[in-house]
matplotlib code that plots the C-alpha trace (Angstrom):
import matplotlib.pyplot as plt

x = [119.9, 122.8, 120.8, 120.8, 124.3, 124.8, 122.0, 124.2, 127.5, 126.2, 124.8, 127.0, 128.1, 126.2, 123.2, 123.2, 123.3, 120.7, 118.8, 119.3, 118.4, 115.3, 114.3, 115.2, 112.6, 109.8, 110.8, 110.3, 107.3, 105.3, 107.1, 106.7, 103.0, 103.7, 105.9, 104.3, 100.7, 102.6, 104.4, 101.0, 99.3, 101.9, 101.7, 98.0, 97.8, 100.1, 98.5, 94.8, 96.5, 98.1, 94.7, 93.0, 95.6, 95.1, 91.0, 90.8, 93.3, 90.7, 87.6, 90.0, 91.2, 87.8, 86.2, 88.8, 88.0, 84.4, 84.7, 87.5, 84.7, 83.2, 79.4, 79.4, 80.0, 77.5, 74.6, 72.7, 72.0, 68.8, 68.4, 68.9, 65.9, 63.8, 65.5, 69.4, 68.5, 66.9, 69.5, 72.7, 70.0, 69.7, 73.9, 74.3, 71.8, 74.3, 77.5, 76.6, 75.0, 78.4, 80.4, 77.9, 78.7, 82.9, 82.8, 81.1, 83.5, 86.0, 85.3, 84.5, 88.3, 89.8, 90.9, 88.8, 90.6, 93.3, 94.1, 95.0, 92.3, 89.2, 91.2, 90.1, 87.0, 86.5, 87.5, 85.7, 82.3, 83.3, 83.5, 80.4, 77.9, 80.0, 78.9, 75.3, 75.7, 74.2, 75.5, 79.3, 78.1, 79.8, 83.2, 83.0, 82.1, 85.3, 87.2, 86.0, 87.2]
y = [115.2, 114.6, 111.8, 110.0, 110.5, 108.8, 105.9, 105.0, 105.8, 103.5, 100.8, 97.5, 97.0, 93.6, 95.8, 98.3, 95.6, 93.7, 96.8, 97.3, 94.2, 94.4, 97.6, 96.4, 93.2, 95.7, 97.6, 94.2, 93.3, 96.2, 96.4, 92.7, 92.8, 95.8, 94.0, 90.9, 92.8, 94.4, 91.4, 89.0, 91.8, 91.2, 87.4, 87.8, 90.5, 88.7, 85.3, 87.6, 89.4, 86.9, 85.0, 88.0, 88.3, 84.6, 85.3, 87.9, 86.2, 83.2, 85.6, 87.9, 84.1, 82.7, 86.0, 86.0, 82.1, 83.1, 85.7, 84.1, 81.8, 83.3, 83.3, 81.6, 78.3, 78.8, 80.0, 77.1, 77.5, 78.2, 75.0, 73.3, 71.3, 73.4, 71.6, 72.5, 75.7, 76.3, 74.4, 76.8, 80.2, 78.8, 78.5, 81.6, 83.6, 81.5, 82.8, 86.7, 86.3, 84.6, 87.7, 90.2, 88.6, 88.3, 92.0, 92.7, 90.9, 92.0, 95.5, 94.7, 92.9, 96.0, 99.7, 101.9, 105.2, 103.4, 104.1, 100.9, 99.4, 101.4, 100.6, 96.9, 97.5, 99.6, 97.1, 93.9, 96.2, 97.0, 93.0, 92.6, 94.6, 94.0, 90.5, 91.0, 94.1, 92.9, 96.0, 94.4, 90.8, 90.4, 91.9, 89.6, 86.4, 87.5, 87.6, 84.2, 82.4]
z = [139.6, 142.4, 143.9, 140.7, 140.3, 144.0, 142.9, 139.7, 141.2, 144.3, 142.0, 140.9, 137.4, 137.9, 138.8, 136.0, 133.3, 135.0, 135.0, 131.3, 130.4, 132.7, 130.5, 127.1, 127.5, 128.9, 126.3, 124.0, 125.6, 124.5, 120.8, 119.7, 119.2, 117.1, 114.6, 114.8, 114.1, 111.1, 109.8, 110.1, 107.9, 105.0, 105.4, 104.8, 101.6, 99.9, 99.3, 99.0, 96.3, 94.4, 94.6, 93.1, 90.5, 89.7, 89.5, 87.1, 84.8, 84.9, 83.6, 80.9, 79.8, 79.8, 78.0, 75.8, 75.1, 74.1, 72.4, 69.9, 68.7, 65.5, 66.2, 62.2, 64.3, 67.0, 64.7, 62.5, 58.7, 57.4, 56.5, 59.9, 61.6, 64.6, 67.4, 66.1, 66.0, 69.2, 70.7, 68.9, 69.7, 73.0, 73.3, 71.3, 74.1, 76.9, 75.3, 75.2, 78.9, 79.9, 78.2, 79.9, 83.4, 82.6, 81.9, 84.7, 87.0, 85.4, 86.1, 90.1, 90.0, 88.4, 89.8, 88.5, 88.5, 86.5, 82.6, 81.5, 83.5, 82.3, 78.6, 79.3, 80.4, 77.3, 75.2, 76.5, 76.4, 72.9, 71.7, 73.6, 71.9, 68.2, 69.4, 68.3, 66.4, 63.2, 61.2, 62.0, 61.4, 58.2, 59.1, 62.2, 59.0, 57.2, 60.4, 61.0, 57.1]

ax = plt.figure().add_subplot(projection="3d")
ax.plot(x, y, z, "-o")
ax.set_aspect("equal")
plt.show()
């Protein structure tokens, strides 16, 4: 202890700053990859999250696009030739498989142990089967008028 006391006492002021400042950037050294590590992470989430944000407001918006669409406009009248109604089963079969797939993105883009998010999930599943449920066909017409 007495010989640092003579090695400090003997030192310069010149000396002890220079020492200081000789610590502080070792010190720095070692640090700065530290807070830059940390500070590179942020930089990175946020853009990834916003860009998640933006993709499942593009499939709730786009399910919620399909599913507006009373089926009554899809599906032909009896009365329609062959080819008119193949082609409107064929879109109708296109529309459901596209609602299928939204919901099922959906629920990969979503947290699952979350209450509001299993809520959506609930209720996109819900207007997917009503969508060819033919018992709720004719609430879904008088929706439609």
């Amino acid at each position: 202890m007495e010989v640092v006391k003579e090695i400090l006492l003997a030192l310069e002021f010149k000396e002890i700053i220079a020492l200081g400042s000789l610590s502080i950037a070792f010190l720095a050294l070692f640090i700065a990859p530290f807070v830059n590590a940390r500070n590179s992470k942020r930089q990175v989430i946020a853009p990834m999250r916003q860009a998640w944000i933006n993709a499942l407001r593009d499939k709730v918006s786009e399910f919620v696009s399909i599913a507006s669409i009373c089926r009554l406009h899809v599906c032909p009248s009896d009365s329609a030739s062959e080819s008119i109604k193949k082609e409107s089963h064929k879109e109708d079969r296109d529309r459901y498989g596209r609602l299928k797939l939204l919901v099922t993105s959906v629920e990969l883009h979503i947290n699952p142990s979350e209450e509001d998010h299993q809520k959506l999930v609930k209720q996109m599943r819900g207007i997917v089967e009503d969508y060819h449920d033919n018992s709720r066909w004719w609430s879904s017409f008088r929706l439609c008028l």
